[in-house]
C-alpha positions in Angstrom: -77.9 69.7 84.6 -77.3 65.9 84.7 -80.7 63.4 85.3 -78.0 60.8 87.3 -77.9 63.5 90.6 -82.0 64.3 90.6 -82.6 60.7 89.9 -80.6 59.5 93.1 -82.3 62.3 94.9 -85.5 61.1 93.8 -84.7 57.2 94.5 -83.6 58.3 98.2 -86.2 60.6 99.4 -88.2 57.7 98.2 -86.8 55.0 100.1 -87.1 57.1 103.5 -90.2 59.0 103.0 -92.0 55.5 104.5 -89.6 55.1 107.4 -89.4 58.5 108.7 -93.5 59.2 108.4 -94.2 56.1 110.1 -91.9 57.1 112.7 -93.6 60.9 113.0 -96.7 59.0 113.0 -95.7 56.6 116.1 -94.2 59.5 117.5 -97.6 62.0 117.4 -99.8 59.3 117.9 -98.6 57.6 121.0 -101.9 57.6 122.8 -100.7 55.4 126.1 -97.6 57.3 126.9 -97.7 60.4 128.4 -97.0 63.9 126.2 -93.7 63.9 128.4 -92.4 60.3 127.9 -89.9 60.9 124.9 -88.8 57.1 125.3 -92.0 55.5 125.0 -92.9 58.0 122.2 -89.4 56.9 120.4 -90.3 53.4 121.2 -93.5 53.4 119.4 -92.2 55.6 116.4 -89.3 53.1 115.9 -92.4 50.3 116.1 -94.2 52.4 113.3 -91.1 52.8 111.5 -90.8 49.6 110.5 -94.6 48.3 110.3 -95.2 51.7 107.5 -93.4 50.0 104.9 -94.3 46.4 105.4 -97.5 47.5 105.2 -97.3 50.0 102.7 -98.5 52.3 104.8 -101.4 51.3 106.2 -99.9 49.7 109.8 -102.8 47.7 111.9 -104.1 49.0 114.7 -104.9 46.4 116.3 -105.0 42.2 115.8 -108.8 41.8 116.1 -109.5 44.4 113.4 -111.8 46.9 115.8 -111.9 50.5 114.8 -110.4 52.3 111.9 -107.3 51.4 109.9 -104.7 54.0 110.4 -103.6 56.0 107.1 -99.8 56.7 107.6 -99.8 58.6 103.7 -100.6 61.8 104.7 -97.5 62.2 107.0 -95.1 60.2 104.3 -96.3 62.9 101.7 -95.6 65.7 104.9 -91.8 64.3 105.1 -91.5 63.8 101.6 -91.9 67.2 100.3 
């Protein structure tokens, strides 16, 4: 078996393991849209999509630092695997 195939595989599950958990994240954790808004929920994943890997996974919740940081590495080691 080549190493060129499992190291692509490797490099790409990499690159959108951060995306896609912080867009499960957004998506689960949506707490001012209703469970039946699928827009809003997309909305806010998309948001979190984005924010997970300029943060390294550690997205603010909010600009004036009250309450706990959120922890997005559980669900990027959920999408990863």
């Amino acid at each position: 078996m080549s190493l060129k195939p499992l190291l692509k595989s490797a490099v790409f599950s990499v690159l959108l393991a951060m995306p896609v958990g912080g867009f499960v994240f957004g998506f689960v954790h949506a707490t001012h849209c209703a469970w039946w808004n699928i827009v809003g929920r997309g909305f806010i994943g998309v948001i979190f999509a984005v924010l997970t890997p300029l943060c390294w996974g550690h997205p603010p919740q909010n600009e004036g630092g009250v309450g706990e940081p959120f922890n997005v590495w559980p669900y990027i080691y959920m999408v990863q695997d």
